[in-house]
N, C-alpha and C positions, 0 to 999 in steps of 0.2 A: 705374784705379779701377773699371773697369766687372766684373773681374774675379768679385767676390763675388756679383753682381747674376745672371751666367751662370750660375755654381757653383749657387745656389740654386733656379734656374729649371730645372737641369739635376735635381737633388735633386727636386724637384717631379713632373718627367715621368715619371722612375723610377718614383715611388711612387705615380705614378695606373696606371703599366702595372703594376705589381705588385698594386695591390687590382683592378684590371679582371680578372683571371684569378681573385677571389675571391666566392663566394655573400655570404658575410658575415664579422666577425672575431669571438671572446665571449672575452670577457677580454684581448684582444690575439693569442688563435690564431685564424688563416686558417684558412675552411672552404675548399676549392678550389672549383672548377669542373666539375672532374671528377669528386669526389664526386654534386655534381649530378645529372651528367650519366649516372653509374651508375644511381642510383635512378629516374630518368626511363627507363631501357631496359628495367630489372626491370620498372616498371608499365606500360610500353608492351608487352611482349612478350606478358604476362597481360590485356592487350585496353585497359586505358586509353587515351583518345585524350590527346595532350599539347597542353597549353593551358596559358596564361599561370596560371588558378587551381590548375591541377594542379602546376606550379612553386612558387606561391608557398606551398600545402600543404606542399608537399616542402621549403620552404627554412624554412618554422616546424619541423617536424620534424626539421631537419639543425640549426638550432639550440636544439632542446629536448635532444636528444641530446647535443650538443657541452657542454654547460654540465653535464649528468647526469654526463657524463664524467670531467670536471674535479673534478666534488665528487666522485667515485668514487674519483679518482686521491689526492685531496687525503686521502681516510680509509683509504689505503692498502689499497683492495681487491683492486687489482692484485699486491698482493705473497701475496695468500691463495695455499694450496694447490689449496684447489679449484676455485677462479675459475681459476688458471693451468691447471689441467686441463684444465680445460671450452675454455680458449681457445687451448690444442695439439690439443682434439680438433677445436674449430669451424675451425683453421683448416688440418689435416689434409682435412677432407671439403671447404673451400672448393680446394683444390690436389686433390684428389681430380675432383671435378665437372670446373674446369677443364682434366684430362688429357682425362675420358671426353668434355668438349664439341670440342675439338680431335681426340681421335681421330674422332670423327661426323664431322664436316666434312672431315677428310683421305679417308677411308673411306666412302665415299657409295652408297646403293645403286641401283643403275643401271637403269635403265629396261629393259635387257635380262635384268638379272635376276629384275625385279619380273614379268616376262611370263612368265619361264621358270616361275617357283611357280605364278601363276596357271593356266599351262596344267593345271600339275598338280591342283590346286584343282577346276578347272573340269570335271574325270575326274568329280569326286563328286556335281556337277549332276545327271548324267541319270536315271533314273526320272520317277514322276510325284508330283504336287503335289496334296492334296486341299482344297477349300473345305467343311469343315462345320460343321453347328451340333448342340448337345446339350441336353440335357437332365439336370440332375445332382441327383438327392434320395436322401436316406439309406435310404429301405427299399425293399426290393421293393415290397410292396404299393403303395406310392404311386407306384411306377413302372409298375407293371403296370393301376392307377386312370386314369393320362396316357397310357398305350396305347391304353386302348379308348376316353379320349375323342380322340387324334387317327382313329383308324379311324372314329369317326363323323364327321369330317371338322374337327373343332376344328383354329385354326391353330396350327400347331407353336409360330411368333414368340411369340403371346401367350402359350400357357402356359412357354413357358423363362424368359418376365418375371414370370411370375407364382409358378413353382416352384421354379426351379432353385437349387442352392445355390453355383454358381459365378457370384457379382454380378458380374465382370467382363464374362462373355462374354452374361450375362440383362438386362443392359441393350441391349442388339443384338439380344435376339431370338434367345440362344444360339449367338450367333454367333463362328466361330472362327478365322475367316478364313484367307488359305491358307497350308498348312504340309504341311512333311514328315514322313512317318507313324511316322519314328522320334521327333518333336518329344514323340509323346505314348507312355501306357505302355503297353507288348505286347498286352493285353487289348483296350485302347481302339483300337488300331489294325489287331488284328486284327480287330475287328469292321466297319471304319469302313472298308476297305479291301474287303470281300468284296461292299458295295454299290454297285448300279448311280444313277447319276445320279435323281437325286429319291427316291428309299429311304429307311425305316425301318427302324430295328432290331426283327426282330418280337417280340423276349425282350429285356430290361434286359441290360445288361450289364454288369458284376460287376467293379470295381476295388476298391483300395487307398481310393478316394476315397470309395466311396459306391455307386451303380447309376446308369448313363448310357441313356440312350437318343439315340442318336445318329442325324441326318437329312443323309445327301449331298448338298451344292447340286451341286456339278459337280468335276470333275477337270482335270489340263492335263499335259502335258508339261514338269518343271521345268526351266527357264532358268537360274536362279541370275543374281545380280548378276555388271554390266558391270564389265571392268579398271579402268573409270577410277573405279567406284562404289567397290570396293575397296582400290584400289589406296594410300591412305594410311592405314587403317591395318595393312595387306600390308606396306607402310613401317615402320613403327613396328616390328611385329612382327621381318620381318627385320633391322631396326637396333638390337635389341635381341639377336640372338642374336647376331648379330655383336660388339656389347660383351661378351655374356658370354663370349664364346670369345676375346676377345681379354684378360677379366680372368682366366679361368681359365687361361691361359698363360703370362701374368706369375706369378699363382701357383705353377705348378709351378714353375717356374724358379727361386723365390726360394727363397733357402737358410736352411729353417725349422728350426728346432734344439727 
């Protein structure tokens, strides 16, 4: 007689370990677990920290969606042509991603090759590095007005605050801190380049921009950034050319008509 009493206790344990593996049910369909557990790694991996309200966010939205669904399915939108399009293409690029994320991860780029480019890299360092500041107004005259007042000893800081027409670098004092002499245009570096530490431009100098008068703070020996300063996105870089050489190969191979 105790027969029915097991059977139903037995029915009972099934069905609490079958909703335990569920978020929630809407309508009597089970969200999984692992739906969850997806959308928790996508927002984790984009910097979310994961936390009980970041869950329970996520499980309003997995059943906002689940119910949209339903009434989507029920007005037959799934049977549209173009809805079916759109979700051979969305699920084309989700099998897509998942090749190219699996190949990264089998194809890794290796710390010995990441040194090997750097060294190369690191060729283009040497020359020198210059610190200066400018001066930038639209006409000569007003260029050649700020020459004779630094010759009378005016400080250069205050009139590039008070002149210049490049606001970024005249809130500093005209300052441009240091760069390589190709950073700026031929003109501009060919001037900036012929001067000895603490120098003026004795004549404007004549760009695309405007007329500069340009003041050398100092110069250095460039260094350029350390391996390890680089070195991620040297990453990226080379793990992108390596995807694309490995899509372009598949490519050719494929038998396009």
């Amino acid at each position: 007689m105790r027969q029915p009493k097991l059977i139903a206790l037995s029915l009972g344990l099934a069905m609490s370990v079958a909703f335990a593996g569920n978020v929630a049910t809407v309508n009597g369909v089970a969200i999984p677990d692992s739906r969850m557990d997806l959308f928790v790694k996508q927002v984790t991996e984009r910097g979310q920290k994961d936390s009980p309200e970041l869950r329970a966010k996520i499980k309003e939205d997995l059943i906002r969606n689940e119910a949209l669904y339903q009434e989507a399915q029920k007005k037959g939108y799934d049977k549209n042509a173009d809805v079916q399009a759109q979700l051979d293409m969305m699920r084309q690029q989700v099998l897509v991603s998942a090749l190219v994320r699996d190949y990264v991860k089998a194809n890794p780029i290796s710390d010995a090759e990441l040194k090997k480019e750097y060294d190369k890299i690191k060729a283009n360092f040497s020359g020198k590095e210059y610190h200066a500041r400018h001066i930038l107004v639209k006409d000569q005259a007003q260029a050649n007005a700020i020459l004779a007042q630094l010759k009378k000893g005016a400080n250069f800081a205050d009139l590039a605050k008070k002149n210049s027409l490049d606001k970024g670098s005249a809130e500093k004092g005209g300052d441009l801190g240091w760069a390589n002499p190709n950073s700026f245009v031929p003109e501009f570096s060919g001037a900036m380049t012929k001067l000895t530490k603490g120098q003026i431009t004795q004549t404007p100098v004549k760009t695309q921009f405007g007329y500069h008068i340009i003041k050398l703070d100092e110069t250095r020996d460039a260094k350029g950034p350390s391996f390890e300063e680089v070195k991620p996105e040297l990453q990226r870089e080379m793990q992108g050319q390596k995807v694309q050489k490995y899509v372009e190969d598949l490519v050719s191979k494929a038998k396009v008509q």
